[in-house]
C-alpha positions in Angstrom: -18.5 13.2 -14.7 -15.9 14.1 -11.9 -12.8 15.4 -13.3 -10.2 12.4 -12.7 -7.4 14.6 -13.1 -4.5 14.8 -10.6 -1.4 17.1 -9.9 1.3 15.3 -8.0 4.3 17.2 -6.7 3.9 19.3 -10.0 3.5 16.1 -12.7 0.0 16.5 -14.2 -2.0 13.1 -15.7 -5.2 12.6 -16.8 -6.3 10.1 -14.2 -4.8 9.1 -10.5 -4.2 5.1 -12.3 -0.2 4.6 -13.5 1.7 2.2 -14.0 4.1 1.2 -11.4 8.0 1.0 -12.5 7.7 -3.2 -13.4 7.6 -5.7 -16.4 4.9 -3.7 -17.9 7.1 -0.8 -18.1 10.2 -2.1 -19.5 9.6 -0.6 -23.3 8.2 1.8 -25.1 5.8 -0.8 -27.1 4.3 -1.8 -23.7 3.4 2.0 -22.3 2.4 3.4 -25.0 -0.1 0.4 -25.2 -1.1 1.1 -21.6 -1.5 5.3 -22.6 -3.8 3.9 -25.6 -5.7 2.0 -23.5 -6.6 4.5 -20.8 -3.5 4.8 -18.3 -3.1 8.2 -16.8 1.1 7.6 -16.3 3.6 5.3 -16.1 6.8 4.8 -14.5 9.0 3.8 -16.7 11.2 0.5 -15.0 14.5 0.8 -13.5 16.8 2.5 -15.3 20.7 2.0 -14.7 23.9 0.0 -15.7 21.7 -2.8 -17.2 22.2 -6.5 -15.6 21.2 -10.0 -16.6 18.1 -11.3 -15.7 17.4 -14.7 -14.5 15.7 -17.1 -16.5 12.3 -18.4 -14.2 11.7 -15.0 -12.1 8.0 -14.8 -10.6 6.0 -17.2 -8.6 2.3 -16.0 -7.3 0.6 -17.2 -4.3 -3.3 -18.5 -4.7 -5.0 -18.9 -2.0 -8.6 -20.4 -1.5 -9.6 -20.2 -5.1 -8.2 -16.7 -6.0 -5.4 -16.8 -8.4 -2.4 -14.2 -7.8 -3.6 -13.0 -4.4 0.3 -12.7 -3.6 3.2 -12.7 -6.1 6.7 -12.4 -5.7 9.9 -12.1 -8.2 13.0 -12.1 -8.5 13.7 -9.9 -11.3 16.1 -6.9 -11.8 16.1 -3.2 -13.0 16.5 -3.0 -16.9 18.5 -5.7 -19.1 18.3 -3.1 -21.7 21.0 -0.3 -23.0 20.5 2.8 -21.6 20.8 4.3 -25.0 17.5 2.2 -26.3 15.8 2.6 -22.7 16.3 6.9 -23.9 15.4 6.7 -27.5 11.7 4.8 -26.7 11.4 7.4 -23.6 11.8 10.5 -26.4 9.4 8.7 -28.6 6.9 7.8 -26.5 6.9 11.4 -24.7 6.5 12.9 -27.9 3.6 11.0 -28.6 1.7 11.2 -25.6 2.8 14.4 -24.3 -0.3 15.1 -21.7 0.3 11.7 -19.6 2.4 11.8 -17.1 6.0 9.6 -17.7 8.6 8.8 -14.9 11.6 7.4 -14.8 12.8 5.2 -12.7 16.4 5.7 -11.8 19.3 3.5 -9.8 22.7 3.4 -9.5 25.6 3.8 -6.9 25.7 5.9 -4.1 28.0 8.5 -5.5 27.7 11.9 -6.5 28.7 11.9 -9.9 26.6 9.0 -10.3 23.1 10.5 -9.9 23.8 13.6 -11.6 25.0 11.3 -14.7 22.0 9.3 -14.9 19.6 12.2 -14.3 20.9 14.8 -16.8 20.8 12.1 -19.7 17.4 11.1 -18.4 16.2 14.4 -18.8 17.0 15.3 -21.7 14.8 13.2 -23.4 11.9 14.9 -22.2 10.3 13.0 -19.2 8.0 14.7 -16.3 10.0 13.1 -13.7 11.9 10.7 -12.0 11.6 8.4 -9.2 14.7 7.3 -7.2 14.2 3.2 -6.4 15.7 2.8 -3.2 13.4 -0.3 -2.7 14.1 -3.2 -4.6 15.0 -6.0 -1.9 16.7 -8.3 -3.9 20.0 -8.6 -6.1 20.6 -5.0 -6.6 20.6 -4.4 -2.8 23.7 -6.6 -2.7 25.5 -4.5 -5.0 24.7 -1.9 -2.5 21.5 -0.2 -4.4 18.3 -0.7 -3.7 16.7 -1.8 -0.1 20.5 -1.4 1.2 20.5 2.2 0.2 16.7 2.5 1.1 17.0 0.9 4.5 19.7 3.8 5.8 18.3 7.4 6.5 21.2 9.2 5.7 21.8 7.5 2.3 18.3 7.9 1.3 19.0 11.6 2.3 22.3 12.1 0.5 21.6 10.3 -2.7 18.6 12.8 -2.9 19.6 15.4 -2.5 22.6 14.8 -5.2 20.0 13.9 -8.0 18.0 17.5 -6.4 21.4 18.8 -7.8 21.0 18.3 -11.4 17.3 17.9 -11.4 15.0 20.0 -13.6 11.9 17.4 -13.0 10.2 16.7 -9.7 11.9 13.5 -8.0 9.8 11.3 -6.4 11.8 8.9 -3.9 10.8 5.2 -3.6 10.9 4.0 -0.2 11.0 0.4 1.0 9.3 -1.3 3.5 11.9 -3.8 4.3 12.7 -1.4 7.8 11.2 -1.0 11.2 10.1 2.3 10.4 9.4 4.0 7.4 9.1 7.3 8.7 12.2 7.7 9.1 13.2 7.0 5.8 10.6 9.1 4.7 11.5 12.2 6.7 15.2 12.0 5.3 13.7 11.5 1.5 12.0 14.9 2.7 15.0 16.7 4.2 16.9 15.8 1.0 14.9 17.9 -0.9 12.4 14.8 -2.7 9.1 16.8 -4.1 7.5 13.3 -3.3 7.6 10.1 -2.4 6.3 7.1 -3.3 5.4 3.7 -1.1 5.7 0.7 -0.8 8.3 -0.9 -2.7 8.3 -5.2 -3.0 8.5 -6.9 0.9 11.5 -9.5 1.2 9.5 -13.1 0.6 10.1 -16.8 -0.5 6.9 -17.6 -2.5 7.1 -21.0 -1.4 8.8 -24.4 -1.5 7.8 -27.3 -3.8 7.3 -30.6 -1.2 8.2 -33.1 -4.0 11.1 -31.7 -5.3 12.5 -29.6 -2.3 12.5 -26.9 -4.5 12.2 -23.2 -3.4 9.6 -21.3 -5.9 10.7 -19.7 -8.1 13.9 -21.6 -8.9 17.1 -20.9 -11.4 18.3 -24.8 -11.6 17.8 -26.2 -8.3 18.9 -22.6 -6.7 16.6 -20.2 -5.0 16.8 -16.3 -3.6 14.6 -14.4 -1.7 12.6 -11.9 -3.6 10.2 -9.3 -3.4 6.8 -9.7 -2.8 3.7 -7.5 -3.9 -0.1 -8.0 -5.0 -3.1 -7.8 -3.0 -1.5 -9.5 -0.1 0.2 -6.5 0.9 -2.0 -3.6 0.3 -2.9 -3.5 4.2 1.0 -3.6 4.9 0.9 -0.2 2.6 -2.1 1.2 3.6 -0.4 1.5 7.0 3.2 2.9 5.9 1.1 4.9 3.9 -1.0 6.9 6.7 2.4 6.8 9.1 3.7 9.1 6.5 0.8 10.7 5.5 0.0 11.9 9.5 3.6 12.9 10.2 4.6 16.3 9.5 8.2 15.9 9.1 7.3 14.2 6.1 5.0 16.9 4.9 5.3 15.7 0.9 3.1 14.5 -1.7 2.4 11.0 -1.7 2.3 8.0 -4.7 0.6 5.2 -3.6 1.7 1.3 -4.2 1.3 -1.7 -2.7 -2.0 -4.4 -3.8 -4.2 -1.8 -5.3 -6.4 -4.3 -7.4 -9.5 -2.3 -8.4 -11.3 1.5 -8.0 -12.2 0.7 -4.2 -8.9 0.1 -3.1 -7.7 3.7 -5.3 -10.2 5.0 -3.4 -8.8 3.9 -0.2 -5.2 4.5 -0.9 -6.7 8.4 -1.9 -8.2 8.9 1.2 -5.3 8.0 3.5 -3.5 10.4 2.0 -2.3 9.4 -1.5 -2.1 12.3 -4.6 -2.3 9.2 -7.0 -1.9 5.4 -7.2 0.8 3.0 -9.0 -0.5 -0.3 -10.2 1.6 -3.5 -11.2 0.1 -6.9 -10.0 -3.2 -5.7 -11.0 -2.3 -5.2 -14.8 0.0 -8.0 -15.0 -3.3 -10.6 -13.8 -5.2 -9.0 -16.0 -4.2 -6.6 -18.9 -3.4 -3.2 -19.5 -7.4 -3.1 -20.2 -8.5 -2.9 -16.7 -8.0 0.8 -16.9 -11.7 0.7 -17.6 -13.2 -0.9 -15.0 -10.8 1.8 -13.0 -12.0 4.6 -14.3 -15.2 3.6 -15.2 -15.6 2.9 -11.4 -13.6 5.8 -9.3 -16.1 8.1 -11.6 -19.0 6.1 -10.6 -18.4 6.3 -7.4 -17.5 10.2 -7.2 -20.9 11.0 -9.2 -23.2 9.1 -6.8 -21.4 10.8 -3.4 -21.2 14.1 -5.2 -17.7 14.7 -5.8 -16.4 16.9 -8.2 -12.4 16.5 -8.1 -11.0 13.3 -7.5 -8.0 15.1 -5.7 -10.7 15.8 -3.1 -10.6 12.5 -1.6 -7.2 13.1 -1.1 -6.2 12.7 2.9 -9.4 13.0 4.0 -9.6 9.8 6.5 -5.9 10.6 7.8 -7.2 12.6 10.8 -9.0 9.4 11.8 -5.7 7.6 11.4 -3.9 7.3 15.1 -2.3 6.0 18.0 -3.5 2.8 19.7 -3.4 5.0 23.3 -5.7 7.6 21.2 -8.4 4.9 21.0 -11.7 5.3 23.5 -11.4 2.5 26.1 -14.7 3.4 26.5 -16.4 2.8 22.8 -18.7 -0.3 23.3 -20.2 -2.4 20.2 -21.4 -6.0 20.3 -22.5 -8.6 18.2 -26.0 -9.1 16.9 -27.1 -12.0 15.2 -29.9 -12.1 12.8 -32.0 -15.1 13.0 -33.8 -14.7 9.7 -31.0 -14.7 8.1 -28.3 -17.3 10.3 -28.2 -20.4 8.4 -27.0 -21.6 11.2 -23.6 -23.3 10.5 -22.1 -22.7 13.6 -19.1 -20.9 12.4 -19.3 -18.1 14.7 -20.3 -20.5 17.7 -17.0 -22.8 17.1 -14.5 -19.4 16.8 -16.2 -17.7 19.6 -16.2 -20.5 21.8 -13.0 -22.2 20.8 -10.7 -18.7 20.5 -12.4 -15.4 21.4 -14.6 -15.0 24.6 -17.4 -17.8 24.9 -20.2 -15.2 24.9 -22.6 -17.2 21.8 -25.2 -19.7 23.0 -27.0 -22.4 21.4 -30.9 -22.2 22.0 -34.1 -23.9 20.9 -37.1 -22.1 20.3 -40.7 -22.9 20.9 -40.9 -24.7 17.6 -37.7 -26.7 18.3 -35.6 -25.0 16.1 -32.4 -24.2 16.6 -31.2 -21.1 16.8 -27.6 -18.7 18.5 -27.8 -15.5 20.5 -25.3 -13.4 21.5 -24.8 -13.0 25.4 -24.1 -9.1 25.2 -23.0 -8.6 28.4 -19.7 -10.9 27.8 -19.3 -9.8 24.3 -16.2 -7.8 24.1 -17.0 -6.8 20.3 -14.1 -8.0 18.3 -15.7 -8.5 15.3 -14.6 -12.2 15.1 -17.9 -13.8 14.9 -18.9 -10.9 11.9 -15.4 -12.0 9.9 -16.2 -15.7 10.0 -19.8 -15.7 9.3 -20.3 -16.9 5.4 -23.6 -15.1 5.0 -23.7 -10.8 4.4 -26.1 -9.5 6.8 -26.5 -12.4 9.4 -24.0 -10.6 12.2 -24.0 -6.9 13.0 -22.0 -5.2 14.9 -23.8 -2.6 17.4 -22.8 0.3 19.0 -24.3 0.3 22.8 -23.8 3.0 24.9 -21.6 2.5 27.7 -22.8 5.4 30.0 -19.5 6.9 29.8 -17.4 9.8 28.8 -14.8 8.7 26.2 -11.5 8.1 28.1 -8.4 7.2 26.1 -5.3 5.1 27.9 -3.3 8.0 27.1 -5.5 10.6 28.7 -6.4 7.6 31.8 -2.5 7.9 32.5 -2.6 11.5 32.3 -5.4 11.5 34.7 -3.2 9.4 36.8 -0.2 11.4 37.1 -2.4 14.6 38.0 -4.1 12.8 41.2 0.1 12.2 42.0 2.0 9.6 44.0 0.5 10.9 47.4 -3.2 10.6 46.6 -5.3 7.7 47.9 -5.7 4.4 45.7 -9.5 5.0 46.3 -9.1 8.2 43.9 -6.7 6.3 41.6 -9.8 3.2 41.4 -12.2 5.5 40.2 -10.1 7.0 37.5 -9.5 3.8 36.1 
């Protein structure tokens, strides 16, 4: 068996799989079920001057039969005592000392604030700590949170006070509630964070009830925006994730978050550049008990391609990760449709026809039957016809060759500007 252990930003586990700072993370009872079960880590939720909770807090989005494909809350850091939150921490260290606990840590933006909260925290015995400057929702309007996460120079300052009085590797939780996360990122980095870790909730109303004019969820007749996770948004991390993961101002280890539902999307998350993965959604649907179908499956899967570390995997499709003017303008696939396999419901037809590029064609054979062919020369191979299609196997997508070199629009416009201004347009033509 591959050896599932990982090293993140100097915090050792026994697997990649912890628990993201959530519910499931709000005692000591509840992680040191999940490190009985199986879990590698856990990040232990919010700690900070505790608040009062709401009562009706989640709502979850289903969507065309799957249950909890998106789900959204409105619940705060810890309702617990700080003295009770450090006592379970001690005790559950000391009884699992080789998994790897975190603590999740928020307060004010003030000096003697952080370096408070992280010398108590830390001496009680924890591997870590993780700065939440992500939740988007009633702590941000006490100034913590998304509002501290969404500025670059607080998310740089606040760092690099709790770097002050840390003895742990801080990790620093980033939001994604910005236009670009980079540049949180790159200030987490200058502040001194050993890692960071992405993406924190999205700002979301789960929904509105049409017969009662309700927002969902709702604290007696009153709604609030809340933040919105689950495996709706994983392609939303996966994203933020390979931004920071390509740009070398950020240059830090990485914690994954963000929709990871199962060992593929680990996998995934690994290869764009994450050290190791949080989960939440995932164990909340189902119980601390998926932890086996995790393991059981990332070591599966590193067995049959011949993988010894599981750290391997680490970054190793971020160099295909680039630019839209990187792409070759050149690359040409179309669509190929099987007509064993078709079952010829017209799916692909109707979206080709009705809202991509009109190049699939209704024929009868010999025999009468009907069947659709692709018009290659029109196809534009956008994968449209493939996505629709209900039946595995019946559209493939080909790569033809196009007869010629590779030309990027970034390397078209540099061609440009070398023929110059005072060149002829017959030139110009043939570059393009």
């Amino acid at each position: 068996m591959a050896d599932l252990s990982i090293n993140l930003a100097g915090i050792s586990s026994p697997n990649p799989f912890w628990l993201a700072s959530a519910p499931p993370t709000n005692t000591g009872y509840q992680v040191q079920r999940a490190f009985e079960a199986g879990w590698g880590g856990a990040v232990w939720k919010t700690l900070g001057d505790p608040i009062i909770n709401t009562s009706s807090r989640f709502a979850a989005i289903n969507f065309n039969g799957q249950r909890v494909a998106g789900f959204n809350n409105i619940e705060l850091i810890t309702d617990r005592p700080l003295e009770v939150n450090l006592k379970e921490i001690y005790e559950t260290k000391k009884r699992f000392p080789n998994h790897a606990l975190v603590v999740s840590l928020m307060v004010e933006p003030k000096r003697e604030k952080w370096h408070e909260i992280v010398k108590r925290v830390e001496a009680v015995g924890v591997d870590g700590l993780e700065l939440n400057f992500g939740c988007p929702h009633g702590m941000a309007e006490r100034g913590m949170g998304a509002a501290s996460g969404q500025q670059p120079d607080l998310v740089e300052a606040q760092t690099m006070w709790a770097k002050e009085a840390a003895q742990t590797p801080v990790i620093v939780k980033l939001t994604p509630n910005i236009t670009d996360i980079t540049a949180t990122a790159r200030a987490a980095a200058r502040g001194g964070a050993d890692a960071i870790s992405l993406i924190n909730t999205i700002n979301s109303l789960a929904g509105v009830d049409i017969h009662t004019w309700n927002t969902i969820p709702h604290v007696g007749g009153k709604g609030a925006h809340g933040g919105y996770c689950g495996p709706a948004v994983k392609p939303i991390a996966l994203n933020m994730l390979a931004e920071c993961a390509r740009d070398p101002l950020v240059g830090i280890p990485i914690s994954g978050i963000g929709g990871i539902s199962n060992w593929q999307d680990t996998v995934e998350f690994m290869l764009m550049g994450a050290s190791g993965v949080q989960i939440c959604t995932a164990a909340m649907h189902h119980g601390f008990r998926i932890i086996d179908e995790l393991v059981t499956g990332l070591n599966d899967y590193l067995d049959d391609k011949g993988i010894a570390s599981v750290s391997d995997l680490v970054g190793k499709s971020v160099e295909r990760y680039s630019s839209w003017g990187d792409l070759d303008l050149n690359y040409k696939i179309v669509a190929q449709i099987n007509t064993e396999t078709c079952i010829n419901c017209n799916k692909c037809h109707i979206a080709c026809e009705d809202t991509s590029h009109q190049c699939i064609e209704r024929h009868i054979d010999a025999n009468g039957q009907a069947y659709l062919k692709v018009r290659e020369e029109d196809c534009v191979g956008c994968n449209l016809c493939s996505i629709v299609c209900p039946v595995d196997g019946a559209i493939d997508m080909v790569q033809l060759s196009s007869g010629l070199a590779p030309m990027s629009w970034n390397q078209r416009q540099q061609a440009l500007a070398a023929v110059g201004m005072g060149s002829s347009s017959i030139n110009k033509e043939a570059i393009s």
